[in-house]
DRENFI-765203 format. One record per atom (N, C-alpha, C, O, CB): chain; atom name; x, y, z. Coordinates in steps of 0.001 Angstrom, whole numbers, plus 500000, padded with zeros to 6 digits. Atoms other than C-alpha are relative to their C-alpha. Glycine has a CB too. Example, Ala and Ser with C-alpha at 12.3 -4.5 7.8 and 13.67 -1.06 7.14 Angstrom:
% DRENFI-765203
A;N;500890;498810;500000
A;CA;512300;495500;507800
A;C;500900;501200;500000
A;O;501936;501181;500665
A;CB;499008;500027;501246
A;N;499180;498810;499940
A;CA;513670;498940;507140
A;C;499230;501090;500730
A;O;499739;502198;500899
A;CB;500414;500462;498585
% end
This chain:
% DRENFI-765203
A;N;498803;499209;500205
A;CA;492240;487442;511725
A;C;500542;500410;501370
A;O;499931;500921;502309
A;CB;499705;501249;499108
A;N;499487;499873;497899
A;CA;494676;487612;515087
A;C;500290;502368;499542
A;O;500657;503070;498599
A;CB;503066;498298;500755
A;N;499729;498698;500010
A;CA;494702;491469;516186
A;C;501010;500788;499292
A;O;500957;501826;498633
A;CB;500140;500208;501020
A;N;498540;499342;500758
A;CA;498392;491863;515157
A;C;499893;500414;498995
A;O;500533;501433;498732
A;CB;501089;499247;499719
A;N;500111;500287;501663
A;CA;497470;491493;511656
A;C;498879;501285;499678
A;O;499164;502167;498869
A;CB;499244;498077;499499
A;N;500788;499658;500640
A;CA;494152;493094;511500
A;C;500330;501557;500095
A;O;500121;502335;499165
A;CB;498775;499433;500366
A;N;499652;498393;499789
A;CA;495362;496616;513023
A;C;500339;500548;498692
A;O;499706;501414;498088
A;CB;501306;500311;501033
A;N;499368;500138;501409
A;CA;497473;496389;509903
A;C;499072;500686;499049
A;O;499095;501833;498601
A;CB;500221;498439;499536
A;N;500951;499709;500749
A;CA;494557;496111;507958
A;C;498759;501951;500048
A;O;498336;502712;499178
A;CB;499271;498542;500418
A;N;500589;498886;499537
A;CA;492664;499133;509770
A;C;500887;501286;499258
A;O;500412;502270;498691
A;CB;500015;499952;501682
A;N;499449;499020;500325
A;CA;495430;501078;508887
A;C;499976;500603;498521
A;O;499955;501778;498155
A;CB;501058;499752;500408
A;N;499969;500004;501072
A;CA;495448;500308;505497
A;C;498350;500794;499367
A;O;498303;501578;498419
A;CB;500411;498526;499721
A;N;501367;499165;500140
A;CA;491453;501559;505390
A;C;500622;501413;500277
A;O;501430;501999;499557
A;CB;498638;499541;501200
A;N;499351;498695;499756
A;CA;492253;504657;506953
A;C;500751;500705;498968
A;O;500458;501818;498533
A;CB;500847;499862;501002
A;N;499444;499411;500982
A;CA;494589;505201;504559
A;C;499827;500516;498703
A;O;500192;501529;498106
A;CB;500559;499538;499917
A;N;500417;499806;501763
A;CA;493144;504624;501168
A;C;498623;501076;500184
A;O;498091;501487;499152
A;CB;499382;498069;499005
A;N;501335;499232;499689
A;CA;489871;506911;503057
A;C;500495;500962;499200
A;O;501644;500896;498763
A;CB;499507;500448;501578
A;N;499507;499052;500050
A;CA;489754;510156;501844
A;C;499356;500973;500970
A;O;499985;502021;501117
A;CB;500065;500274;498812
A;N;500756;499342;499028
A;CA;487204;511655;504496
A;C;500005;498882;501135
A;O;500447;497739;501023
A;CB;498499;500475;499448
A;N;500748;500498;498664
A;CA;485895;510603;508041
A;C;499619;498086;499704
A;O;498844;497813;498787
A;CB;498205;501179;500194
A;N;500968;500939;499897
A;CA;485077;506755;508579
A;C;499818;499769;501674
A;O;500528;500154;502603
A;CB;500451;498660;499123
A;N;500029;500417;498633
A;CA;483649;505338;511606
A;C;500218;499051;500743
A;O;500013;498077;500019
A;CB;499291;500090;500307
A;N;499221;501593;499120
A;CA;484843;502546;513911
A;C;498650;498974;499704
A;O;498800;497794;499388
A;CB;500372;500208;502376
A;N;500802;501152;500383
A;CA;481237;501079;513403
A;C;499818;499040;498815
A;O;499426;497880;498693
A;CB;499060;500377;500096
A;N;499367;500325;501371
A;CA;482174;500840;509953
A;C;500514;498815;499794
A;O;500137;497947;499007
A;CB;500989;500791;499671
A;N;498617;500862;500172
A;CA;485358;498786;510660
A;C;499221;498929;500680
A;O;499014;497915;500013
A;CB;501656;500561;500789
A;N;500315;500784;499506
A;CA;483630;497000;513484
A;C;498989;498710;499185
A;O;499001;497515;499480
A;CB;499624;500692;500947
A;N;500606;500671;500751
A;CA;481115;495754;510755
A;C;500626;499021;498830
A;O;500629;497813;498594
A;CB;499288;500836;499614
A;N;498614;500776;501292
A;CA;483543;494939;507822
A;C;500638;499029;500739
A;O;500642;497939;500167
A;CB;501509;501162;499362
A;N;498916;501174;498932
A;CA;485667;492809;510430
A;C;499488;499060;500566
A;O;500107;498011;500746
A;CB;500694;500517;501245
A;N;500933;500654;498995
A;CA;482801;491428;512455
A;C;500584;499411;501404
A;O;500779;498302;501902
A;CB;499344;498843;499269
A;N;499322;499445;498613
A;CA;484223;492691;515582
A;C;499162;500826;500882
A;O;498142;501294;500378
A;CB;501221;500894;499712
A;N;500479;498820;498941
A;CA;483123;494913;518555
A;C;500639;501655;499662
A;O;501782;502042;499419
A;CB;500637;499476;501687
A;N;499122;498544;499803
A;CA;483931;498413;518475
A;C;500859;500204;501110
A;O;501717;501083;501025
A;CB;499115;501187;500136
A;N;499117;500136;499725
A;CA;485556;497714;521013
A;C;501548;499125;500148
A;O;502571;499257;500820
A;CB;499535;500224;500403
A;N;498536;500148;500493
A;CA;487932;495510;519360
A;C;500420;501475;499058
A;O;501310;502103;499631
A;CB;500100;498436;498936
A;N;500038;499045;500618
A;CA;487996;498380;516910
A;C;501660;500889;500766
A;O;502873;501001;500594
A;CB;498336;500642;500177
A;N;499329;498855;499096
A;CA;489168;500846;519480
A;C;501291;499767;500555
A;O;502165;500634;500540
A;CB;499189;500314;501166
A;N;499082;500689;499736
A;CA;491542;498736;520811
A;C;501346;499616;499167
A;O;502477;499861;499586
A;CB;499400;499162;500266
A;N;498940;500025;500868
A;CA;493669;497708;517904
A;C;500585;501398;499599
A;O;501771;501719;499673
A;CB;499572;499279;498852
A;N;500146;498237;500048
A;CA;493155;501576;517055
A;C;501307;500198;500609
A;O;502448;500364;500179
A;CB;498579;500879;501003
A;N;498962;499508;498682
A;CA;494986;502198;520050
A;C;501625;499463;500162
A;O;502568;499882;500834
A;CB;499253;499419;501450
A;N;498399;500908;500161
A;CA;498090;499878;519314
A;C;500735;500920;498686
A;O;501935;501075;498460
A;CB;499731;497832;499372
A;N;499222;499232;501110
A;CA;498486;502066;516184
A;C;500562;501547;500685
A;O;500782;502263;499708
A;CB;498831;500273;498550
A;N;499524;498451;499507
A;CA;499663;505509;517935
A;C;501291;500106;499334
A;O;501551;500882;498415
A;CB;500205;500269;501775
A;N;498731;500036;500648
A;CA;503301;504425;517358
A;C;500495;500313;498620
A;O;501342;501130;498258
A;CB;500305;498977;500135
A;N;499966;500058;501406
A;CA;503038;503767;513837
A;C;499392;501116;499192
A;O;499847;501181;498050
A;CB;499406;498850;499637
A;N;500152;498880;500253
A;CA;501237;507020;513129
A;C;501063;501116;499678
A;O;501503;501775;498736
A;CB;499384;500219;500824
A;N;498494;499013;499658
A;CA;503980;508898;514762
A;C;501278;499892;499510
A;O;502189;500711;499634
A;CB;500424;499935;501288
A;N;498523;500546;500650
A;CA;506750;507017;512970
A;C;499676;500212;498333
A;O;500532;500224;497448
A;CB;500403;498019;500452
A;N;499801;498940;501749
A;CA;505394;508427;509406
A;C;499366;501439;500616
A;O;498674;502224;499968
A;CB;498610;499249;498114
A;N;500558;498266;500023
A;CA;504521;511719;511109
A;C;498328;500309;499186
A;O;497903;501225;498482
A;CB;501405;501060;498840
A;N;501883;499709;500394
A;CA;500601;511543;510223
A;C;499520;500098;501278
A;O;499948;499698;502361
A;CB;498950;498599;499112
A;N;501112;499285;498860
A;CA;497833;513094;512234
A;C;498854;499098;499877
A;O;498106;499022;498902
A;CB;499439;501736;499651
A;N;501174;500652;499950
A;CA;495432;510708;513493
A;C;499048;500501;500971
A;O;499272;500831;502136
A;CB;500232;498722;500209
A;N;501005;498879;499381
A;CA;491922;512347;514173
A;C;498763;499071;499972
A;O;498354;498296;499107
A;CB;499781;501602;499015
A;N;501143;500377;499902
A;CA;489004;511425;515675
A;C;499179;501110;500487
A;O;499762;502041;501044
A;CB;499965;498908;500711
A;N;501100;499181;500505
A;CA;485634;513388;515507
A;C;499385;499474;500928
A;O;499859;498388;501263
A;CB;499420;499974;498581
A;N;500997;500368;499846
A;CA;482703;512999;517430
A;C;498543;499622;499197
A;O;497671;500219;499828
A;CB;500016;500594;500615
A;N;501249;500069;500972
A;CA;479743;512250;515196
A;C;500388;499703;498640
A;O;499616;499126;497873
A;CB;499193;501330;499952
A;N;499411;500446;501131
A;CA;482112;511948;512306
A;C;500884;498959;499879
A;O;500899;498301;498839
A;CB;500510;500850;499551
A;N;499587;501527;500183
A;CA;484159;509131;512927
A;C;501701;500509;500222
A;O;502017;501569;500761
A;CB;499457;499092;498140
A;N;498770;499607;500267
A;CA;488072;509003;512328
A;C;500678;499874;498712
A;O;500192;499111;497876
A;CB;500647;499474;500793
A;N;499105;500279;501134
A;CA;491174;509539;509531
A;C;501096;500263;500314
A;O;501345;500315;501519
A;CB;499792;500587;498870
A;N;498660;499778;500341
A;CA;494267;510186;508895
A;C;500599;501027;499227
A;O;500181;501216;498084
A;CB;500332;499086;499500
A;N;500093;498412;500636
A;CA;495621;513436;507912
A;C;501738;500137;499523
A;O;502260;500113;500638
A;CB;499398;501499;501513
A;N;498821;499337;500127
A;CA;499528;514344;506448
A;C;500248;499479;498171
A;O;499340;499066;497449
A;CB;501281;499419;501371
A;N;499455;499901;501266
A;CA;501659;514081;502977
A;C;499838;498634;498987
A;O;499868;497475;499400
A;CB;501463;500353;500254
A;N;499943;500969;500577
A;CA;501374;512158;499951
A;C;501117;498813;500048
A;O;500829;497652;499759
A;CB;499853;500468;499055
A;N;498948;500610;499554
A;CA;504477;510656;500729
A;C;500255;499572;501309
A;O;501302;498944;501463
A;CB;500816;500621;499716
A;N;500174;500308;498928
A;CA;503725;510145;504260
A;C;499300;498621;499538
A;O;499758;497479;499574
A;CB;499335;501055;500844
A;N;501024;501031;500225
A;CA;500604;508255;503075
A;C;500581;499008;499518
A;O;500471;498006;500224
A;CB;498945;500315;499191
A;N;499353;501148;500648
A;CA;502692;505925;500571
A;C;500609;499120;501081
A;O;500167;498050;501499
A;CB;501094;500462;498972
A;N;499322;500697;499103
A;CA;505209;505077;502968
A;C;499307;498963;501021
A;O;499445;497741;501066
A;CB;500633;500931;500648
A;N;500951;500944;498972
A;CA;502696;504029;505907
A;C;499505;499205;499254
A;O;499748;498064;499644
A;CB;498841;500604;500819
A;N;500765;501215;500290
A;CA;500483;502063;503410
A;C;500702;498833;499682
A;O;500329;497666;499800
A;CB;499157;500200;498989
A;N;498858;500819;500629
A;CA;503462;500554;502016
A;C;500624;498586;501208
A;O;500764;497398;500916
A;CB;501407;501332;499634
A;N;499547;500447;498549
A;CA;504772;499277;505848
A;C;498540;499410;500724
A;O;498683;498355;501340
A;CB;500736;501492;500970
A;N;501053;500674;499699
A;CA;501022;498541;506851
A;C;499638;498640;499167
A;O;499298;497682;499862
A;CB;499032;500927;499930
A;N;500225;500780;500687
A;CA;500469;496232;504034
A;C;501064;499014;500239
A;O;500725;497830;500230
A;CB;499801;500485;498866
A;N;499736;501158;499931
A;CA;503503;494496;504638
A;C;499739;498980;501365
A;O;499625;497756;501426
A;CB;501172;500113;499634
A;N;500716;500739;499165
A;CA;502485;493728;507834
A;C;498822;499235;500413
A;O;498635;498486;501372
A;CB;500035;500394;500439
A;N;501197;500611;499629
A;CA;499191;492821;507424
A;C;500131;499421;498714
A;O;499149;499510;497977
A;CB;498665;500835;500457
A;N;499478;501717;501054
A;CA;500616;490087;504763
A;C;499788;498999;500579
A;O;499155;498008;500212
A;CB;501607;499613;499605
A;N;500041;501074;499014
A;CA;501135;488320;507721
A;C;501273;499564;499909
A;O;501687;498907;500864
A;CB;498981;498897;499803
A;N;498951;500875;500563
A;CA;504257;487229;506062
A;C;499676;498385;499570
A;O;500365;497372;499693
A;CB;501083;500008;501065
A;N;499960;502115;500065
A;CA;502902;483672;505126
A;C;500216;499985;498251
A;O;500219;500788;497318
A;CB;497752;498775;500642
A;N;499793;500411;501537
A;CA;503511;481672;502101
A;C;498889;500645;498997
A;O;499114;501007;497842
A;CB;499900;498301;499858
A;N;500971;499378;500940
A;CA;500534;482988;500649
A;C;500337;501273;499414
A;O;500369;501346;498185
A;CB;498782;500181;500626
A;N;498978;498520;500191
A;CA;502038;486312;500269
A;C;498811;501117;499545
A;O;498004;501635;500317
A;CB;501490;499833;498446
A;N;500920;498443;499909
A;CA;500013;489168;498775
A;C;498270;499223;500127
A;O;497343;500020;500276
A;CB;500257;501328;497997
A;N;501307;500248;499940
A;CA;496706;486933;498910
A;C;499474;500755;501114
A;O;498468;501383;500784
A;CB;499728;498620;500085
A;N;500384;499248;498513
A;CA;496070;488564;502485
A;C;499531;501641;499772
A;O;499031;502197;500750
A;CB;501556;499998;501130
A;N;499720;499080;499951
A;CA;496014;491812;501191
A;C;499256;500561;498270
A;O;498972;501727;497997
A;CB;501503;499958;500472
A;N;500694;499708;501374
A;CA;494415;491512;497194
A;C;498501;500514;500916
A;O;498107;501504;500299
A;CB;499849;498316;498677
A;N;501298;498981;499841
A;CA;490957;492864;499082
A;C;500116;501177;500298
A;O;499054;501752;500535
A;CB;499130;499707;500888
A;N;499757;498307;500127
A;CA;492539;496513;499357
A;C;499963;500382;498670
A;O;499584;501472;498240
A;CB;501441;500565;500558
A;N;500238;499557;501480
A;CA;492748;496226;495805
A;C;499076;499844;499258
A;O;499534;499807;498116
A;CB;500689;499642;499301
A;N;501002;500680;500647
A;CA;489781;495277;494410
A;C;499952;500153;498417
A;O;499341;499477;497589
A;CB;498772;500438;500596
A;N;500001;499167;502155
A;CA;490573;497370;490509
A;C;501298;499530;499742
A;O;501627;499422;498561
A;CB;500013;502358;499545
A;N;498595;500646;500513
A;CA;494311;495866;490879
A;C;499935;498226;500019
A;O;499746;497508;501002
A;CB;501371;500589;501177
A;N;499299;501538;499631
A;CA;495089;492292;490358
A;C;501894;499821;500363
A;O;502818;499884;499552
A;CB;499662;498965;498390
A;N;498734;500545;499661
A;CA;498293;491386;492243
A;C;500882;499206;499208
A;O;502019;499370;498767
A;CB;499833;499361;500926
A;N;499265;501048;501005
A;CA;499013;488590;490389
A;C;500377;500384;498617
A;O;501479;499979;498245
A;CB;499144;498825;499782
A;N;499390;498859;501256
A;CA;499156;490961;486748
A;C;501387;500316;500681
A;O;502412;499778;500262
A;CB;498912;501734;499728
A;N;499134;499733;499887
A;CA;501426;492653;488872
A;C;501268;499357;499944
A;O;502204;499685;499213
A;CB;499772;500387;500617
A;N;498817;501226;500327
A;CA;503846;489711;489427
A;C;500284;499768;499047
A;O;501496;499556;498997
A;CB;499882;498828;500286
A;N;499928;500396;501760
A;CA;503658;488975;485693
A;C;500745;500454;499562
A;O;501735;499954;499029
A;CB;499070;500274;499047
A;N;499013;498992;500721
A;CA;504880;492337;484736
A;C;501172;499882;500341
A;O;502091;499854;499522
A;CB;499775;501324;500161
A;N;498635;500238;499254
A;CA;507636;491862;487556
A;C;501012;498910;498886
A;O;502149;499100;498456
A;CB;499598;499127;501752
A;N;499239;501166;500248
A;CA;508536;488542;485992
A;C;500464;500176;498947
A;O;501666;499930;498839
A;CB;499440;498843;500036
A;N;499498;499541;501351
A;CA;508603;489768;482141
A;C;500747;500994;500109
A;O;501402;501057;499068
A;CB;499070;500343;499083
A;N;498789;499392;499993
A;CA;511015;492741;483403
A;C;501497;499645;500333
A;O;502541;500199;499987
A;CB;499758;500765;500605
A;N;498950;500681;499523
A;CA;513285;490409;485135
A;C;500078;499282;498497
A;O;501176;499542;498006
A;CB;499758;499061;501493
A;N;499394;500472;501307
A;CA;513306;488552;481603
A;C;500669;500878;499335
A;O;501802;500558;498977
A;CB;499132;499532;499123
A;N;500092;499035;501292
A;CA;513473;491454;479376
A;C;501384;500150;500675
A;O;502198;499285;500354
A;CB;498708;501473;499689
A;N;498708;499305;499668
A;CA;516534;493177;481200
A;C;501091;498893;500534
A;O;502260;499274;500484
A;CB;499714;501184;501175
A;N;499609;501215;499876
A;CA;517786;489576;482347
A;C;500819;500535;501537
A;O;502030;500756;501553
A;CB;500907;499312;498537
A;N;499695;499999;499086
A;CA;517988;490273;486090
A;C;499234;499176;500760
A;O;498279;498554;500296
A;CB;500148;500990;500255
A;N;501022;501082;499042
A;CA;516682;488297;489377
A;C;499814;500863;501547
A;O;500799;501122;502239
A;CB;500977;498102;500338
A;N;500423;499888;498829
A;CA;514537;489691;492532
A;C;500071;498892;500885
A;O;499824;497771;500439
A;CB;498907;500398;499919
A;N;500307;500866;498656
A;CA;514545;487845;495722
A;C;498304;500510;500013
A;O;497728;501561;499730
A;CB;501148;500559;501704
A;N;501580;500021;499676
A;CA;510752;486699;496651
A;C;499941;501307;500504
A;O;499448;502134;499737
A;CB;499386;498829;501114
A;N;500261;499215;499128
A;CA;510881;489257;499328
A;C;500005;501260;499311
A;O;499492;502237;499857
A;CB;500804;499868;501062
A;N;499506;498265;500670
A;CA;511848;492330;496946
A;C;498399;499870;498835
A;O;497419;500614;498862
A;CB;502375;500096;498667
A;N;501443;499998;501244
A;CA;508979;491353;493892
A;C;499026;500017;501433
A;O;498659;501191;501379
A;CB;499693;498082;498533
A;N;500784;499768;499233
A;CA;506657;491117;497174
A;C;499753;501498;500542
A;O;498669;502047;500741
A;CB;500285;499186;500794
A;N;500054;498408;499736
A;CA;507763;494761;498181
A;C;499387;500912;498749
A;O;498399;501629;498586
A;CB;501602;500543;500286
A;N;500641;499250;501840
A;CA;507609;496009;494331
A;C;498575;499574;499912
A;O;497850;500494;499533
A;CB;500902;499161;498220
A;N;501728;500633;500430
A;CA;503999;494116;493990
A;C;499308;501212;500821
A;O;498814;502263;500412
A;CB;499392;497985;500789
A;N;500197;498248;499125
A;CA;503292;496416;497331
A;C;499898;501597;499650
A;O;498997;502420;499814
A;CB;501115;500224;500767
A;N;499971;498312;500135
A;CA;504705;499790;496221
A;C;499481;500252;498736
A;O;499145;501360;498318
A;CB;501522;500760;500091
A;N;500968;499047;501503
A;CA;503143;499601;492664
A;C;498669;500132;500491
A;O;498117;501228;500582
A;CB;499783;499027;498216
A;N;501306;500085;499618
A;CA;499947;498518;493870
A;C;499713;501241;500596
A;O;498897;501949;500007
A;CB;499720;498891;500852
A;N;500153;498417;499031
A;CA;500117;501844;496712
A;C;499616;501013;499002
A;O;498704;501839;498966
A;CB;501615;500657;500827
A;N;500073;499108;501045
A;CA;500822;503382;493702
A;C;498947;500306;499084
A;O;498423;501403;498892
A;CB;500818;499739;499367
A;N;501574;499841;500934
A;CA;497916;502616;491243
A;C;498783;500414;500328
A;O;497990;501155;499747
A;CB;499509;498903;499558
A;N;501116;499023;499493
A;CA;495499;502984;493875
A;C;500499;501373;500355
A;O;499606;502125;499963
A;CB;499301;499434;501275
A;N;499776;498698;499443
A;CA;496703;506021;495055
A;C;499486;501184;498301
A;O;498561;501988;498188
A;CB;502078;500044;500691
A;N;499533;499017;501956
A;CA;497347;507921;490746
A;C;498158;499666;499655
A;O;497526;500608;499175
A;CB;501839;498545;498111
A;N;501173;500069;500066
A;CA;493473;505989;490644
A;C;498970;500938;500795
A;O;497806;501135;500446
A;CB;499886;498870;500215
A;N;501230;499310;498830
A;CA;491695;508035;493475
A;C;500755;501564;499688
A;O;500271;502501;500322
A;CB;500084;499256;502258
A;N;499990;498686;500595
A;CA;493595;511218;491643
A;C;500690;500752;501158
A;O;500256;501742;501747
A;CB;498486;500586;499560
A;N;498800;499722;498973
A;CA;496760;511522;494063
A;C;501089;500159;499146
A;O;501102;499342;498225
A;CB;500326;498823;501110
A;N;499095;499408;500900
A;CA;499850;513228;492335
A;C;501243;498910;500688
A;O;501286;498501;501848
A;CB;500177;501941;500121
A;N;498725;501027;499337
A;CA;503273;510829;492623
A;C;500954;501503;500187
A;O;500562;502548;499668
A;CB;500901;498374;498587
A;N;499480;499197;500201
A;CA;505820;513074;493284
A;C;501750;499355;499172
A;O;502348;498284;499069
A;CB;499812;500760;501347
A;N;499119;500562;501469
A;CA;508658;513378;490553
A;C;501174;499240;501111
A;O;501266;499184;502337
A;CB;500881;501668;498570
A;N;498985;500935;499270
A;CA;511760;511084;491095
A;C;501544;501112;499284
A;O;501650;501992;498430
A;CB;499825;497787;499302
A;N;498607;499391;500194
A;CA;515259;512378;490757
A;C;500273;499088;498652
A;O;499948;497925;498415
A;CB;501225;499778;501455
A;N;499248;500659;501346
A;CA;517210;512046;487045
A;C;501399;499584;500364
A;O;502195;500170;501098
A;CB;500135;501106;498683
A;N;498267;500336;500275
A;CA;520429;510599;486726
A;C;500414;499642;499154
A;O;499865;498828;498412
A;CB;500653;499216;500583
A;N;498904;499916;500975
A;CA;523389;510967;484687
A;C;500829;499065;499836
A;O;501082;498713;498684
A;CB;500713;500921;500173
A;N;499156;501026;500608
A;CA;525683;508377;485004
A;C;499291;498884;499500
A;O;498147;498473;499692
A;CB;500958;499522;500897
A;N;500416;501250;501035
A;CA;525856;505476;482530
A;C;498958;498734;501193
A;O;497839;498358;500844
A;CB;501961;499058;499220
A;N;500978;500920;499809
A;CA;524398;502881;485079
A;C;498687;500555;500276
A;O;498019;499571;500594
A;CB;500364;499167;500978
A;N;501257;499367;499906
A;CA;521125;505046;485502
A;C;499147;499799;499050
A;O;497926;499642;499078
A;CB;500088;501211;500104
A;N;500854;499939;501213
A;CA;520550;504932;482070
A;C;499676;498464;499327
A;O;499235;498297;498190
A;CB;500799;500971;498899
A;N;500967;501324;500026
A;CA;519576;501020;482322
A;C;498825;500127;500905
A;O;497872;499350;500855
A;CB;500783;498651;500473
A;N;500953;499747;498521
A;CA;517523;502217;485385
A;C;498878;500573;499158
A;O;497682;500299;499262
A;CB;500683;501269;501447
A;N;501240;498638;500709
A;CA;515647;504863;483112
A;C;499571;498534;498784
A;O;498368;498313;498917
A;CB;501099;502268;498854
A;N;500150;500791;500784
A;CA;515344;502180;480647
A;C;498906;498477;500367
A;O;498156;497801;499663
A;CB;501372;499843;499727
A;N;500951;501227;499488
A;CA;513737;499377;483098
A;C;498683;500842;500598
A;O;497529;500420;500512
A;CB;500850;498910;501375
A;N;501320;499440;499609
A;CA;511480;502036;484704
A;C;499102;500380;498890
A;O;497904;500594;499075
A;CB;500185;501170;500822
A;N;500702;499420;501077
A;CA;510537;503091;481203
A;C;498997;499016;499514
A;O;497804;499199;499270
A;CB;500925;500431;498910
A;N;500636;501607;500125
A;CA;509547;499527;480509
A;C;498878;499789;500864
A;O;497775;499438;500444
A;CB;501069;498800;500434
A;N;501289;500397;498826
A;CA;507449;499162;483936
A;C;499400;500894;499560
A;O;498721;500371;498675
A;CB;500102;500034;501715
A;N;500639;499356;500607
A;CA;505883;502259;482920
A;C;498809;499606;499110
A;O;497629;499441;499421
A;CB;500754;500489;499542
A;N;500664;500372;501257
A;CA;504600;501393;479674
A;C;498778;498348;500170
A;O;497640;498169;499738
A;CB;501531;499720;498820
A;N;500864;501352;499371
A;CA;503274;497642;481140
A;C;499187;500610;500944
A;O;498396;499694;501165
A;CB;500915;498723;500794
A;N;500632;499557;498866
A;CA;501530;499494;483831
A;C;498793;501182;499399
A;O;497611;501205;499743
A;CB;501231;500632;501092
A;N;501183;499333;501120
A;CA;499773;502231;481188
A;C;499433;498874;499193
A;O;498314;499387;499171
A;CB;500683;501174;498804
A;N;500159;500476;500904
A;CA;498894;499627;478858
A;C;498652;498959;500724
A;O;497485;498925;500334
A;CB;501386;499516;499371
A;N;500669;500330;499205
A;CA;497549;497403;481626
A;C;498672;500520;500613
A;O;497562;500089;500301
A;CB;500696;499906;500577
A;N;500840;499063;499244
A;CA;495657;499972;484030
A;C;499771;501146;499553
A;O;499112;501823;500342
A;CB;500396;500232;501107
A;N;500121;498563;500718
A;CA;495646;503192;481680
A;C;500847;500814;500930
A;O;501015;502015;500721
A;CB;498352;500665;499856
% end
């Protein structure tokens, strides 16, 4: 895995943590040095600072990642797509963060809402949606609150409330 990519990945640990891990950790899972570890580490500062999360390291305890549920989404959301890689393969790079989600379900559901309501995603958008549900399931799984979404009133909303109601229901039925 070239560095670019795997940082990605690091981040994405970090993220789904909910306490302390340690770089020997990562260095093991990766079969890397700690000081690749440290190193890629170190390329992430930016990307911390650009969702406003607190990245902490410990002596004896290791490091995490500290700010809002909505912080967290966002970054995992932007880490994952980067550590896609972008290749044809598309979310394969990235189904071992999920190990309780299957990706490919997800696509399914995608594909039977685009029937049902008779609309069409670009690859790149069902790749994002595959992304932000997935963030999502693990996240509502490890007993993380979504926060509510805004209602709307006008008439085109109320196909909106109608397709989310739909994903909904495929997504309980699926994953509880």
């Amino acid at each position: 895995m070239l560095p670019e990519v795997r940082k990605y990945h690091f981040a994405v640990e970090l993220l789904f943590q909910n306490d302390y891990i340690s770089m020997e950790t990562l260095a093991k899972e990766y079969y890397i040095s700690r000081a690749s570890v440290l190193n890629d580490l170190s390329e992430l500062d930016t990307f911390w600072d650009h969702f406003n999360l607190d990245f902490i390291k410990k002596v004896k305890y290791g490091i995490k990642v500290e700010g809002t549920e909505s912080q967290f989404r966002s970054a995992l959301i932007e880490a994952l797509k980067q550590a896609e890689g972008r290749k044809e393969t598309g979310t394969l790079n990235i189904q071992r963060h999920f190990e309780e989600i299957d990706l490919d379900q997800l696509r399914e559901i995608i594909n039977q809402l685009e029937r049902r309501f008779q609309f069409v995603l670009t690859d790149t958008s069902v790749e994002e949606l595959i992304i932000a549900l997935a963030v999502m399931l693990k996240r509502l799984s490890q007993g993380r609150q979504m926060d509510q979404g805004d209602s709307y009133t006008h008439w085109e909303s109320r196909r909106m409330n109608f397709v989310l109601q739909y994903l909904k229901e495929r997504l309980a039925e699926t994953w509880g």
